[in-house]
MIVOVO-290751 format. One record per atom (N, C-alpha, C): residue in one letter; x, y, z. Coordinates in steps of 0.2 Angstrom, whole numbers, padded with zeros to 4 digits, always signed. Layout:
<pts>
AXYZ
...
</pts>
This chain:
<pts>
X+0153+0087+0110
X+0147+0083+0112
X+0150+0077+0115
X+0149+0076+0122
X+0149+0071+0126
X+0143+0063+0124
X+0146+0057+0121
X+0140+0053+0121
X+0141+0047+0126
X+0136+0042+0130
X+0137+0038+0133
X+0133+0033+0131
X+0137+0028+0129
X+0136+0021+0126
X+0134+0016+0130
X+0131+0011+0128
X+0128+0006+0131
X+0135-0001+0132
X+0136-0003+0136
X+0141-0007+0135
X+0142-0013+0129
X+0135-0014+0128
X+0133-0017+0121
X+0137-0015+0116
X+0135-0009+0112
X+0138-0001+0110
X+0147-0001+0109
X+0147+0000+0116
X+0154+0001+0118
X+0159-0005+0117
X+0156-0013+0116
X+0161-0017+0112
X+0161-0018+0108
X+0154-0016+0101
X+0153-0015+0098
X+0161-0011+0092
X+0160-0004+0096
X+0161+0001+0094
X+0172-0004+0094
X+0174-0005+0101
X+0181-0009+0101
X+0183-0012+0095
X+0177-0017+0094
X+0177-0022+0089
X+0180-0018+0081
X+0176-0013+0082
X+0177-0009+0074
X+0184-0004+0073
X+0184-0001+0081
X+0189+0003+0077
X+0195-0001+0077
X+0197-0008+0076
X+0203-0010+0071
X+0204-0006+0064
X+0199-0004+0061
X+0200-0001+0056
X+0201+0006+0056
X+0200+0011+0062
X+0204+0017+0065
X+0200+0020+0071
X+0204+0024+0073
X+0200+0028+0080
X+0192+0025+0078
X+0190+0025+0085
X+0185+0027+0087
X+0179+0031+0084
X+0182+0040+0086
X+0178+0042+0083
X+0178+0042+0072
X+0183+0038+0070
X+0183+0037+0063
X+0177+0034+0062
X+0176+0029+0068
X+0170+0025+0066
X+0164+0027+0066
X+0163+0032+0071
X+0156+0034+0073
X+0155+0038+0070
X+0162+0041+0064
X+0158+0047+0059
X+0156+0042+0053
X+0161+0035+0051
X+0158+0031+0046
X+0150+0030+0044
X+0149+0029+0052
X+0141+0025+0054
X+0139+0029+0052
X+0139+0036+0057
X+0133+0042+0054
X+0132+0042+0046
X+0138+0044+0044
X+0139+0044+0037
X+0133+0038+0034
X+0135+0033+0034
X+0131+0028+0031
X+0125+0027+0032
X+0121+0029+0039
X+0114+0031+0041
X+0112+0034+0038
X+0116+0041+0037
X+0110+0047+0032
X+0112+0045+0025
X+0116+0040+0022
X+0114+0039+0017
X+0108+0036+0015
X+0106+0031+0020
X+0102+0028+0018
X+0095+0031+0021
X+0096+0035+0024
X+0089+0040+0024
X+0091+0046+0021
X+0086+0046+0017
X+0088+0050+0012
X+0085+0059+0014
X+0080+0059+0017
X+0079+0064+0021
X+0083+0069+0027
X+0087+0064+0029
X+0092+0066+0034
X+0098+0068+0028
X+0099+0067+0024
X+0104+0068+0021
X+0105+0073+0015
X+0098+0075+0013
X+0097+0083+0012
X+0092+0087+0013
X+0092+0094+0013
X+0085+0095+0017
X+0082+0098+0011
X+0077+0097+0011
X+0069+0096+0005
X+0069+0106+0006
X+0069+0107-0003
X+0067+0113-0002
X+0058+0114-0001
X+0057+0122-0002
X+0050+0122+0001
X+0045+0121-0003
X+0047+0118-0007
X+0043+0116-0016
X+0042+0110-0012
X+0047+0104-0013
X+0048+0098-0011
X+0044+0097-0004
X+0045+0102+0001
X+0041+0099+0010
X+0033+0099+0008
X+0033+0105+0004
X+0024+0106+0003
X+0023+0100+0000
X+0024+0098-0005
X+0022+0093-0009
X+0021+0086-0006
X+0027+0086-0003
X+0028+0079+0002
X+0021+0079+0007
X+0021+0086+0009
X+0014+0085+0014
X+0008+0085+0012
X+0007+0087+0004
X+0002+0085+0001
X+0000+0077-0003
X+0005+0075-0003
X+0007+0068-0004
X+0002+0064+0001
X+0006+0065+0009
X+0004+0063+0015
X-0003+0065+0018
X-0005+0069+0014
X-0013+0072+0016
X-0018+0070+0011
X-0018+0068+0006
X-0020+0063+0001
X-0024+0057+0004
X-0031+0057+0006
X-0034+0052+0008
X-0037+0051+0013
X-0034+0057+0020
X-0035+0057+0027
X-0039+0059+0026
X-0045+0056+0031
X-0053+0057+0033
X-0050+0058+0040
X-0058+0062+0042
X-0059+0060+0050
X-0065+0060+0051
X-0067+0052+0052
X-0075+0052+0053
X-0079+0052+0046
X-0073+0053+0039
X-0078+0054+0033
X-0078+0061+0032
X-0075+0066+0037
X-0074+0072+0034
X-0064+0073+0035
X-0067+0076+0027
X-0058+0077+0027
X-0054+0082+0029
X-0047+0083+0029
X-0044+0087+0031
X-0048+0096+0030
X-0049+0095+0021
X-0051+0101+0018
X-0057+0104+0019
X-0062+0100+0021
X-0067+0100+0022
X-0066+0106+0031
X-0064+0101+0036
X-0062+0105+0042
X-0061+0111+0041
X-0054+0113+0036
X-0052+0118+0036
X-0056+0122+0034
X-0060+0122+0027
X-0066+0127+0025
X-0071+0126+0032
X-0074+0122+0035
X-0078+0125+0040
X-0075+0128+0047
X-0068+0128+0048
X-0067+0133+0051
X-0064+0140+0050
X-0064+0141+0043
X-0065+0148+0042
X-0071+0150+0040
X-0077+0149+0042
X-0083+0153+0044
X-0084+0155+0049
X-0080+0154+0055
X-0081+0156+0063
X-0076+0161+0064
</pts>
C-alpha cells in the first residue's frame, strides 16, 4: 500500500520516528487508534450488530410514525 502524506504529516511523522522506522510508527498509531475505537478493534458478532442496531433504533420517529410502524404498513402492499 502506497500512502501520500501531507507535509504536515510528513514532519510529523520525521519527528517521531527517533524512536524507530517510519513504518514502526504508523503501525504504532494505527495500533493505538483501534484501541481506542473499540469497534475498529474487534468485529461485533451477529448477536452483538443486531442488538447495537436495536439499541440505535430505539426512539426514531418519522413524522410521529416509527420505524416499526413503516415497516408493518409496508407489508400490506
Amino acid at each position: 500500500m502506497t500512502v501520500t502524506l501531507t507535509p504536515h504529516a510528513e514532519a510529523l511523522l520525521h519527528q517521531l520516528a527517533h524512536a524507530g522506522s517510519p513504518e514502526q510508527v504508523v503501525e504504532r498509531a494505527l495500533e493505538r487508534l483501534a484501541a481506542e475505537q473499540p469497534i475498529l478493534s474487534k468485529r461485533m458478532t451477529t448477536a452483538e450488530a443486531v442488538e447495537r442496531i436495536r439499541e440505535l433504533r430505539r426512539g426514531i420517529t418519522l413524522g410521529g410514525v416509527s420505524i416499526r410502524e413503516l415497516i408493518n404498513e409496508g407489508r400490506k402492499y
